[in-house]
C-alpha positions as CSV (number, residue, x, y, z in Angstrom):
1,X,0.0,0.0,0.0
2,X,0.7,3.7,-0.1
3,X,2.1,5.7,2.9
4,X,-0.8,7.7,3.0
5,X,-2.5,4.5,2.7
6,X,-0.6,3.1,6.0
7,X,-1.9,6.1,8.1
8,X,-5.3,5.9,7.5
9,X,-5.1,2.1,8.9
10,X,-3.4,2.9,11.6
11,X,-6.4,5.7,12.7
12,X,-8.5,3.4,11.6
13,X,-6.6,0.5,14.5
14,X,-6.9,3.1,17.3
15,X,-11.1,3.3,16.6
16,X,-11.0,7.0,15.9
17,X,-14.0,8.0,13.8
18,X,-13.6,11.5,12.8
19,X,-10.3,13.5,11.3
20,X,-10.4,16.8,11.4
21,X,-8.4,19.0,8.6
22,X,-7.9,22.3,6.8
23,X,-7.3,20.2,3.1
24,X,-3.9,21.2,1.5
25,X,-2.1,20.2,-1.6
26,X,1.0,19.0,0.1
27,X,-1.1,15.9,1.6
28,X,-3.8,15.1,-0.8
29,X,-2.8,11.6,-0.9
30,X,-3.8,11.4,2.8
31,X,-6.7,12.7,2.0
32,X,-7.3,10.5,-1.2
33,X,-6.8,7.4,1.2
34,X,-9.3,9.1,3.6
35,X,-11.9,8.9,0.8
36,X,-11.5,5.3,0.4
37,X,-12.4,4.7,4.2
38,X,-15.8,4.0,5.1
39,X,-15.5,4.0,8.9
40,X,-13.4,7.6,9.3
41,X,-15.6,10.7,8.8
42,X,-13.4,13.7,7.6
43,X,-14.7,17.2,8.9
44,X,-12.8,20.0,7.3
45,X,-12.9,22.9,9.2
46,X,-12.4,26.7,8.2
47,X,-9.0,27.7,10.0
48,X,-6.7,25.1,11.0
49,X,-6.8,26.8,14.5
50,X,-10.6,25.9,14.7
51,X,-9.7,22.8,13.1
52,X,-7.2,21.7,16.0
53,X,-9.4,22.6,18.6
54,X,-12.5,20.4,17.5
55,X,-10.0,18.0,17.7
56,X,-8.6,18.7,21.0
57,X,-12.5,18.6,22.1
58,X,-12.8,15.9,20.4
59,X,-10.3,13.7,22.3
60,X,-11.4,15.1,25.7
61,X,-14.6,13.8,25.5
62,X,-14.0,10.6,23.4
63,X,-11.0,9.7,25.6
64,X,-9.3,8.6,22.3
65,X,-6.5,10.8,20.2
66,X,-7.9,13.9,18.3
67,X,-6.1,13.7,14.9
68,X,-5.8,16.9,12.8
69,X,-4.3,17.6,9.4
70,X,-2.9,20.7,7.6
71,X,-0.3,21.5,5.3
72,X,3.2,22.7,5.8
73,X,4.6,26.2,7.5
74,X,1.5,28.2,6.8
75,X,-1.2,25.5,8.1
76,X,1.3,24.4,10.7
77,X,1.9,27.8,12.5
78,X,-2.2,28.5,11.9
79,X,-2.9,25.1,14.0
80,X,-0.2,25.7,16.7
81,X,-2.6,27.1,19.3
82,X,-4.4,23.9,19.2
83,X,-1.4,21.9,19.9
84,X,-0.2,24.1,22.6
85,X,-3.7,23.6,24.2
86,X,-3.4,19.8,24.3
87,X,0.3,20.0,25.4
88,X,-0.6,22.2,28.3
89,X,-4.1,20.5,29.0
90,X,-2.4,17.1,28.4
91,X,-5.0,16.5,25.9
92,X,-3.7,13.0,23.7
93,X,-3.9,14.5,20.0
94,X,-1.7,13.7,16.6
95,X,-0.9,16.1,14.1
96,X,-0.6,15.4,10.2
97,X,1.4,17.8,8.8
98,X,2.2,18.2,4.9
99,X,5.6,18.7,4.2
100,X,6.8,20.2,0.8
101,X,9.2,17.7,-1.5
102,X,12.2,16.3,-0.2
103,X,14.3,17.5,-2.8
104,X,13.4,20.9,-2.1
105,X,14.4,20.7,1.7
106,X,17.1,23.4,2.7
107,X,16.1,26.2,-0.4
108,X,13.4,27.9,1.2
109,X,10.7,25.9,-1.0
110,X,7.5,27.1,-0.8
111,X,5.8,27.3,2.8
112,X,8.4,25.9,4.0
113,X,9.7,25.1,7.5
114,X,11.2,22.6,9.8
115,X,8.2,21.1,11.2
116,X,9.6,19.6,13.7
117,X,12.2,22.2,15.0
118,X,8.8,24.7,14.9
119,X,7.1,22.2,16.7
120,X,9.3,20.4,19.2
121,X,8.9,23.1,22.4
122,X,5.0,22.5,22.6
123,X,5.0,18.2,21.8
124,X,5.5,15.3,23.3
125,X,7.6,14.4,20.3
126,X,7.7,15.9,16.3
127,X,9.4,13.9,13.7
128,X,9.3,13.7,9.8
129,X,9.1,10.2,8.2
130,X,11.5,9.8,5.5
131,X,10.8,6.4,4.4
132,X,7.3,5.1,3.3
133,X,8.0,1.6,4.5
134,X,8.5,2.8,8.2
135,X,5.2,5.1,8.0
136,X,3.0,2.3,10.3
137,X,6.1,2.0,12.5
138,X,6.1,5.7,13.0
139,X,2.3,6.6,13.1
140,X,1.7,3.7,15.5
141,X,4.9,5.2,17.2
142,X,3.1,8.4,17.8
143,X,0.3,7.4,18.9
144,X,1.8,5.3,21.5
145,X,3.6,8.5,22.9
146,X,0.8,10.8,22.2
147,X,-1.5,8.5,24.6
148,X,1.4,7.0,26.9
149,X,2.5,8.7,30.7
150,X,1.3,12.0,30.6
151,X,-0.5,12.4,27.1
152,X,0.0,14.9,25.0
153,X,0.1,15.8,21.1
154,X,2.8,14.7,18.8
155,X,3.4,15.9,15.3
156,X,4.3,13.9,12.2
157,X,6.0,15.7,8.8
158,X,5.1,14.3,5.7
159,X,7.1,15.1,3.0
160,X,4.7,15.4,-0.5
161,X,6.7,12.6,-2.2
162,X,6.9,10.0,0.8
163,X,2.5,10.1,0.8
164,X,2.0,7.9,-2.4
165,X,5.1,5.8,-2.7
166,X,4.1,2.0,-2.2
167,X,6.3,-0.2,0.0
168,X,5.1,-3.2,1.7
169,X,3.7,-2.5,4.9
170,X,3.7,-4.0,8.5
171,X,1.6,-3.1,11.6
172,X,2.7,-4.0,15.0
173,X,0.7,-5.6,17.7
174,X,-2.6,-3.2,19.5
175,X,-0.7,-0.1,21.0
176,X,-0.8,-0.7,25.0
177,X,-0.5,2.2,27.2
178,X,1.5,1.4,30.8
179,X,-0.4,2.0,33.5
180,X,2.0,1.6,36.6
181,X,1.0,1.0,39.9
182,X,2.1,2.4,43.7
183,X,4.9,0.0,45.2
184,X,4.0,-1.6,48.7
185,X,6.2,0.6,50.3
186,X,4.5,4.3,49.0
187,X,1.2,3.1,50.1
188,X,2.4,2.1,53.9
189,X,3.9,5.8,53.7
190,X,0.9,7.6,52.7
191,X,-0.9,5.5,54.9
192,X,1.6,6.7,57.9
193,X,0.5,10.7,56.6
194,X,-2.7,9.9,56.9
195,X,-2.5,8.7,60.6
196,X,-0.7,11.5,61.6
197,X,-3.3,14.5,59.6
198,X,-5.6,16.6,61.2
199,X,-6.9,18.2,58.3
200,X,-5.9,16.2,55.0
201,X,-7.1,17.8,51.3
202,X,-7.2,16.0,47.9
203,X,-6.3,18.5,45.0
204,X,-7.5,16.2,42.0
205,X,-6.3,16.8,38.8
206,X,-7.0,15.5,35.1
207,X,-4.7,13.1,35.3
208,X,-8.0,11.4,37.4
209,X,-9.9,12.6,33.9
210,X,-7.5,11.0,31.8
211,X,-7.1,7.6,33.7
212,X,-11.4,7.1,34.3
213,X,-11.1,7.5,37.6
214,X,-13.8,9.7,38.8
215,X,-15.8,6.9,40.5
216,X,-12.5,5.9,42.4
217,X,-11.7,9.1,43.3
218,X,-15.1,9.2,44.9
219,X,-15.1,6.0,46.6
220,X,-11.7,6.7,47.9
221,X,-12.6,10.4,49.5
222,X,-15.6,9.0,50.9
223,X,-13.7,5.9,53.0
224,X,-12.2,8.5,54.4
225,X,-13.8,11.8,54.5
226,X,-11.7,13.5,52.8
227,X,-12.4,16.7,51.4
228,X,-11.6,17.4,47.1
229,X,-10.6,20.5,45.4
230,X,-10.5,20.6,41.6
231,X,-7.7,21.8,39.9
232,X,-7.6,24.3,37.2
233,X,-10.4,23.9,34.8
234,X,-11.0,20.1,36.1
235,X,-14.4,21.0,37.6
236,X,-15.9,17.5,36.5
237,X,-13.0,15.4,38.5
238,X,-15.6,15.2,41.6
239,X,-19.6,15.6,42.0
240,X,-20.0,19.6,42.8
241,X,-23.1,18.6,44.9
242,X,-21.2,16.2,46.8
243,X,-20.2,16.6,50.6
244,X,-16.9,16.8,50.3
245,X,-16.8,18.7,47.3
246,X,-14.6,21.8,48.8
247,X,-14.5,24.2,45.5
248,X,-12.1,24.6,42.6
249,X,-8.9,27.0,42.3
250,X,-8.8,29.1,39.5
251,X,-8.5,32.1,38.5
252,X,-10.2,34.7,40.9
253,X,-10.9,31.7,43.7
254,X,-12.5,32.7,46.4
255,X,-10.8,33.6,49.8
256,X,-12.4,30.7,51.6
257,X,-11.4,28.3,49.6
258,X,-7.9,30.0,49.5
259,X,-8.3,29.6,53.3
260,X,-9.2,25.5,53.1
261,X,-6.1,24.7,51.2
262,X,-4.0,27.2,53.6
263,X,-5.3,25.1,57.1
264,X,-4.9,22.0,55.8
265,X,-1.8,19.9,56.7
266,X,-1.7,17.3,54.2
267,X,-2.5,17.8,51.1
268,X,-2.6,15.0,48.2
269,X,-2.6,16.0,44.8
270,X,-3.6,13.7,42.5
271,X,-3.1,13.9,38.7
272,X,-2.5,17.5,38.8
273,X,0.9,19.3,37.6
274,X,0.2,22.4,39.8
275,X,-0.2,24.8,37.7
276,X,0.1,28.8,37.8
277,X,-3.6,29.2,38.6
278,X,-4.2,25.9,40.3
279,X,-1.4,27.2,43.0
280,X,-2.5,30.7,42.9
281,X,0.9,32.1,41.1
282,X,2.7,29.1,43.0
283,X,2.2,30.5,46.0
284,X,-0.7,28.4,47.8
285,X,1.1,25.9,49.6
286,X,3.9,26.0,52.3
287,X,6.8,23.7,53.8
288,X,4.6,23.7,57.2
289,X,2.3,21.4,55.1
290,X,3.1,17.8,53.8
291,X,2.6,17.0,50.3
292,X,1.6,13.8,48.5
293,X,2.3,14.1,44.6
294,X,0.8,11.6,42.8
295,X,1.0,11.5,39.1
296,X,2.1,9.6,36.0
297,X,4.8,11.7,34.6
298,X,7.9,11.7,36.6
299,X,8.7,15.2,35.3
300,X,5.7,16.8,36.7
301,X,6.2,16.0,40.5
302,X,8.7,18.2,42.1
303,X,8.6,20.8,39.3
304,X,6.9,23.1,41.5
305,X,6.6,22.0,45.0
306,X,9.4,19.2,46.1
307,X,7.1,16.2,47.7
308,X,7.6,14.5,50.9
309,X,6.4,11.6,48.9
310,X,6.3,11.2,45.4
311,X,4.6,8.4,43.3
312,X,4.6,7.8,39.8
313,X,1.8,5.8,38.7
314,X,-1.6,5.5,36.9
315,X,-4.1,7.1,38.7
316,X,-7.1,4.9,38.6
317,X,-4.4,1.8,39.6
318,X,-3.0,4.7,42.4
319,X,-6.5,4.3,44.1
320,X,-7.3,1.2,43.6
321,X,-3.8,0.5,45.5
322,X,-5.1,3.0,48.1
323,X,-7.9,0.1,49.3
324,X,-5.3,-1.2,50.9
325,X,-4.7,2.1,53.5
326,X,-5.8,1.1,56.7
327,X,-5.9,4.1,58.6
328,X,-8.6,4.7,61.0
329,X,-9.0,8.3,61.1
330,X,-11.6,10.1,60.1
331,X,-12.3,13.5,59.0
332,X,-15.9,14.2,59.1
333,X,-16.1,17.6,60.8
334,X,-13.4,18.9,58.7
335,X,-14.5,18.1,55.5
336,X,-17.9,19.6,56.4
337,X,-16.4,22.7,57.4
338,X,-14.3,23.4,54.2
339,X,-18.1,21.9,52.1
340,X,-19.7,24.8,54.4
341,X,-17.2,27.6,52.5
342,X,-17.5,26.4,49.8
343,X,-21.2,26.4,49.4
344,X,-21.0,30.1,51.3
345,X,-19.5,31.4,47.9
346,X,-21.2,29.6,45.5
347,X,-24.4,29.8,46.1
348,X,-26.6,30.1,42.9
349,X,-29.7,32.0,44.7
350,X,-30.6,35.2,42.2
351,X,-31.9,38.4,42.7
352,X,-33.2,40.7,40.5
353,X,-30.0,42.6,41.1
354,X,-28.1,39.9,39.9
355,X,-26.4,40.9,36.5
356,X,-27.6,38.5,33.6
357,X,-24.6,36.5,33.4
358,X,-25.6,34.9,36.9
359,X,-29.1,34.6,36.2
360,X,-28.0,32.8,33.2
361,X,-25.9,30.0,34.6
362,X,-29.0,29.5,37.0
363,X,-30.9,29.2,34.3
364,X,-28.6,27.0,32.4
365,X,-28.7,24.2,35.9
366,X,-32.8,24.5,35.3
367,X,-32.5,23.9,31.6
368,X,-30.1,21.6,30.5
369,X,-29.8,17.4,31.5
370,X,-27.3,16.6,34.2
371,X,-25.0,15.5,31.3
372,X,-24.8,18.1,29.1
373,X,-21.4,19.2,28.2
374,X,-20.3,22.8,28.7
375,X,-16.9,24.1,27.1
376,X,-16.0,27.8,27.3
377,X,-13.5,30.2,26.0
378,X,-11.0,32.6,27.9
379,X,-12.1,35.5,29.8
380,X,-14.1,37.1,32.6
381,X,-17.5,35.8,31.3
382,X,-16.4,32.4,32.4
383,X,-15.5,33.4,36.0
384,X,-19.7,33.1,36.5
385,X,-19.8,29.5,34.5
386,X,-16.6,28.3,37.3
387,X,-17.9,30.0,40.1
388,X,-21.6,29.1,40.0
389,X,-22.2,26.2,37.8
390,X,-22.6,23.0,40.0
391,X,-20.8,19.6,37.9
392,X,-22.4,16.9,39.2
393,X,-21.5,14.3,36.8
394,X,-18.6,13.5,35.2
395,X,-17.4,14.0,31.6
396,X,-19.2,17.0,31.7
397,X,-16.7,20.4,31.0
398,X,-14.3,20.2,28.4
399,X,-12.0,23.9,28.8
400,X,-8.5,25.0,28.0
401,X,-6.2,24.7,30.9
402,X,-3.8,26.9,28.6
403,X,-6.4,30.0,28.5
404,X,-7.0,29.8,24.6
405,X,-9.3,32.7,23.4
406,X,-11.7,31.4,20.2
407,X,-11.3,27.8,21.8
408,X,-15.4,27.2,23.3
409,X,-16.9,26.9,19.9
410,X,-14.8,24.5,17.7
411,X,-14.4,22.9,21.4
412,X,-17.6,22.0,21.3
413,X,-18.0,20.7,18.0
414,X,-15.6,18.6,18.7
415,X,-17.0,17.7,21.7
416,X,-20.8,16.9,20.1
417,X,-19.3,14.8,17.6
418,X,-17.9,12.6,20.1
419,X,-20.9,12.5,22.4
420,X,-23.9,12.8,20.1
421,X,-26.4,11.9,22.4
422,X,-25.6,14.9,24.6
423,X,-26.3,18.4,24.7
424,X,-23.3,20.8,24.4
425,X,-23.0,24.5,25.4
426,X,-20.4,26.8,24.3
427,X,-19.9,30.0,26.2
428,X,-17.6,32.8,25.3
429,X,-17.0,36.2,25.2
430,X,-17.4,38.4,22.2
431,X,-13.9,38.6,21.5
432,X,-12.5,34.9,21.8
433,X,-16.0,34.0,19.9
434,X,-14.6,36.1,16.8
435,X,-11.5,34.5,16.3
436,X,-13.0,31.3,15.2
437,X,-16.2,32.2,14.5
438,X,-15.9,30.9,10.8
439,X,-16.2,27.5,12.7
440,X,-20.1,27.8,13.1
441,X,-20.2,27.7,8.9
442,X,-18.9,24.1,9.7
443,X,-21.0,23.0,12.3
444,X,-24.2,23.9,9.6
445,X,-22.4,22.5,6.6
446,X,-21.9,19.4,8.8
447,X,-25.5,19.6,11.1
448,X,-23.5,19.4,14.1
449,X,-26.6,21.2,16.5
450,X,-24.2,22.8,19.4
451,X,-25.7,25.7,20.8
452,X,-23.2,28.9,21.6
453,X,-23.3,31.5,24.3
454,X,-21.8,35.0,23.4
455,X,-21.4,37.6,26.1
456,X,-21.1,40.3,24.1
457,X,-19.8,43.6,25.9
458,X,-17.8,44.7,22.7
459,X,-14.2,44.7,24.6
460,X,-11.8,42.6,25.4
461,X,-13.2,42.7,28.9
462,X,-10.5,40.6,31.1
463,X,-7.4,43.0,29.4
464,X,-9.6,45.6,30.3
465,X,-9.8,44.7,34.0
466,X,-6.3,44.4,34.1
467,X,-5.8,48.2,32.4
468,X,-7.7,49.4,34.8
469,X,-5.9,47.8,38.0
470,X,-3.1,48.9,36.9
471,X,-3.4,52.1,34.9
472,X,-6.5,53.2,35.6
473,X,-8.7,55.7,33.0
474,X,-5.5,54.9,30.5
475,X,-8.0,52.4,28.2
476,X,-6.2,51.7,25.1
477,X,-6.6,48.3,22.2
478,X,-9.7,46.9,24.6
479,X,-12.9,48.7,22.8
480,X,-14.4,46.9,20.2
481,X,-16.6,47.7,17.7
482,X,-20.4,46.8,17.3
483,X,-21.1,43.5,16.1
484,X,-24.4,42.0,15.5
485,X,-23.4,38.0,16.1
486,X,-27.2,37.0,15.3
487,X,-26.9,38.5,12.1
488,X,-23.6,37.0,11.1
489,X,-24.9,33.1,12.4
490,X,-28.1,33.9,10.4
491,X,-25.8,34.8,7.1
492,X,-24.5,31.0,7.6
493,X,-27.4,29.5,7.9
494,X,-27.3,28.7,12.1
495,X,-30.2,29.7,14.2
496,X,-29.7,33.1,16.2
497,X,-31.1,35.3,19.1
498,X,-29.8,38.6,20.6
499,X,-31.3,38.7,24.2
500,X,-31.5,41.1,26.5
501,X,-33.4,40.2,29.5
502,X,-33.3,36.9,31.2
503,X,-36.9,36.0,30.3
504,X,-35.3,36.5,26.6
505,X,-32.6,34.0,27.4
506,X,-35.1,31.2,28.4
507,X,-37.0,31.5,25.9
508,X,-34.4,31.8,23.1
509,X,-33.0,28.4,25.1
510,X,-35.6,26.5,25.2
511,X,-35.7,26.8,21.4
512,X,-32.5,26.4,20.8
513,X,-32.9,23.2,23.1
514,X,-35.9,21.8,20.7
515,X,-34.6,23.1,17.8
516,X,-31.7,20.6,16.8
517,X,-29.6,23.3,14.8
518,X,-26.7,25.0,15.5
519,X,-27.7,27.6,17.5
520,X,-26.1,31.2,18.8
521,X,-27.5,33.0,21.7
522,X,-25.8,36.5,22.0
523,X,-26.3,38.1,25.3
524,X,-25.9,41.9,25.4
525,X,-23.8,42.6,28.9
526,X,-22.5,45.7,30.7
527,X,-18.8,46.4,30.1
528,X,-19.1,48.0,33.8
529,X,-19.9,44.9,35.5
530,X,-16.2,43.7,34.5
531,X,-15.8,40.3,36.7
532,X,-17.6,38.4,38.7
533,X,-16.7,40.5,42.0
534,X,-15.5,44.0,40.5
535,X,-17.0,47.1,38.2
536,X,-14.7,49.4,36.7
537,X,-16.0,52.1,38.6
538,X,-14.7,49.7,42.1
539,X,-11.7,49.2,40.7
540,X,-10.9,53.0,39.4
541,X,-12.1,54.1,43.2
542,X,-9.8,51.1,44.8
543,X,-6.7,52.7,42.9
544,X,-7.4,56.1,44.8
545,X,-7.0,55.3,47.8
């Protein structure tokens, strides 16, 4: 067979049903194979960017690779903040790349660039395949790294002329992923913490997403009433309306839950890296307070905060190890108090002088099945959607860990292509919704019914709240222009409402809801009302004093 022919079995080995591209001339033998291939559905996107992020939606909720294809320098650079997204999310995803002719390596050939020296900071691994006989080798190669210890994306260069030379082809064996488990003497060890805490906390990661280990997570929390923080942007790790739910850390987290993670003594991160936000600019915990680091990449424990005990393994076998803990302690009051906060700031009770944005996510609990899917985009809008919205079942919120902007729609058509049966909600702000807006024209042309929040306060509202912190009055690049997004959805054939009111919303909801088509709700907000806690006019008076 051809090489092109070779990739397209080995997607078609690892079950992955839909491919995701931008087409380009430098591959269209992959994409001639991809014709011939009955069980893989090709969805060609508008902008490679929107193009990698339905993919990276894709794999979150269909817990297999996202593959995406584009074509050499110019689609490559295009789709890098989609591979960025899954490096920093950890988000399993390979990337086709076209690559221009061998012989014309080295002369500055047209769109030309060293895909994998471009590449290599943001993947788990780049590499170009020179040979067409080594293509399965390679591919299945990939795929193997892209879904192995901590996943990630990896890219592949093909140059134009290696795609349709034949060779005779061999696959290897089903790709198996390690999954390591805790050795005897880790678990006595955390089992010794354990005796010894007063006020223990799980900070629980995606590394729990990734492994399918929500339900363990839960069982194991509940043995011993511990309390669970999500991570960054992990807000489906653990049951929002549970009892030892104790809140999330992200970006504007609330001082109470700041104040749960400070008092505790032993905290036990599982599956997280840590990050920035999740550690409040890496300042949330202390050396007073022992910490656990569990995780599958060896790499990621001790990177920010050293651990007093470190284990690399698997989480889903890391708590199914943990059965064998036999501490008797047990943490009941705690655990209540730190629910208590966190139910103190998150309580979704309206008012009528509530902004919309609130009376919207309440809405959005009322409207939509326990297992709808809700993705989002970067900025302020979201801080309502983390602070309010209760996840009470898993597999539930697919968002960048990385802050994308432009990433909640093609997120989400990623995400409803994977999960069919369920509903899925996009929110974002006007400006993130504009930079892949183009992606909606694909989600008609492909009847993919998602159904898109816009917050529209024509700025770029989180820079905005920054400029003003900083240099107050001194507004500069954050205005934006007027921009009917009802009227641009309605050009591409999608369903569309501009709302003003909450009554508005429900109503344009509820049809959206019925409707099965692609749907965009644009919500007209207050620039003033700039976060979830602050106005401009607080902010500009804070700076006085």
């Amino acid at each position: 067979m051809t090489a092109a022919q070779a990739i397209v079995e080995c997607i078609k080995r690892e079950g992955i049903e839909k491919v995701f591209c931008v087409p380009g001339e430098s591959y269209l033998p992959l994409l001639d194979a991809l014709y011939d291939e009955p069980s893989i559905d090709l969805v060609s996107g508008r902008h490679e960017g929107g193009a990698a992020f339905m993919a990276e939606g894709y794999a979150k909720a269909s817990r297999k690779p996202g593959v995406v294809l584009a074509t050499r320098g110019v689609g490559a650079a295009n789709l890098s903040i989609g591979v960025h997204t899954a490096y920093q999310d950890s988000t399993p995803m390979v990337v086709f790349l076209g690559q221009v002719h061998s012989k014309f390596r080295g002369r500055e050939g047209f769109q030309e660039v060293d895909l994998e020296q471009f590449l290599k900071p943001i993947t788990k691994w780049a590499v170009e395949v020179k040979d067409p006989e080594r293509m399965p080798e390679l591919v299945g190669r990939a795929f193997r790294i892209a879904q192995s210890g901590r996943p990630g994306p990896v890219v592949v260069s093909l140059p134009e002329d290696v795609l349709p030379a034949e060779a005779e082809m061999y696959f290897g064996p089903k790709i198996s992923i390690p999954k390591p488990s805790p050795a005897k003497e880790e678990i006595e060890t955390i089992e010794l913490f354990l005796q010894q805490a007063e006020k223990p906390l799980i900070i629980a990661g995606g590394g729990v997403k990734l492994s399918q280990a929500e339900d363990d997570l839960v069982g194991f929390a509940e043995r011993f009433q511990i309390p669970v923080i999500a991570a960054f942007r992990r807000h489906d790790v653990f049951p929002n309306n549970h009892f030892l739910y104790a809140g999330h850390l992200g970006l504007g987290t609330p001082k109470k839950i700041i104040e749960t993670v400070k008092a505790s003594d032993v905290v036990i991160a599982f599956g997280t890296r840590l990050s920035e936000v999740t550690t409040q600019d890496y300042s949330l915990l202390s050396t007073s307070q022992k910490l656990v680091h569990v995780d599958i990449e060896h790499e990621v424990i001790g990177k920010v905060y050293p651990p007093d005990l470190a284990i690399i393994a698997d989480m889903k076998k890391a708590l199914e190890s943990f059965n064998a803990i036999k501490a008797t302690s047990s943490w009941g009051v705690w655990a209540h108090e730190c629910n208590q906060r966190y139910r103190e700031v998150s309580s979704l009770e309206v008012s009528e002088s509530d902004v919309i944005n609130k009376h919207i996510i309440n809405a959005m609990v009322d409207l939509l099945p326990s297992d709808a899917i809700i993705t989002n985009d970067a900025g302020n809008f979201a801080g309502w959607l983390h602070g309010f919205y209760p996840f009470t079942k898993k597999n539930t919120y697919i968002g960048p860990t990385s802050g994308a902007m432009g990433y909640g729609l093609p997120a989400a058509i990623g995400a409803k292509l994977a999960s069919p049966d369920k509903t899925v909600v996009s929110l974002s702000g006007d400006g993130g919704f504009m930079m892949t807006f183009q992606e909606l024209e694909t989600a008609v042309r492909e009847n993919i019914p998602i159904i898109a929040l816009v917050f529209n306060n024509n700025s770029y509202g989180t820079i905005r709240m920054h400029q003003e912190i900083h240099y107050p009055h001194r507004v500069i690049g954050t205005d934006l222009g007027e921009v009917s997004f009802a009227a641009l959805a309605g050009a591409v054939g999608a369903l569309s409402f501009t709302v003003l009111t909450i009554d508005e919303f429900k109503n344009a909801f509820n049809q959206a809801l019925r409707s099965g088509l692609p749907t965009i709700i644009e919500i007209i907000t207050d620039v003033e009302q700039i976060s979830v806690t602050s106005t401009i006019s607080s902010i500009r008076e804070k700076s006085l004093k």
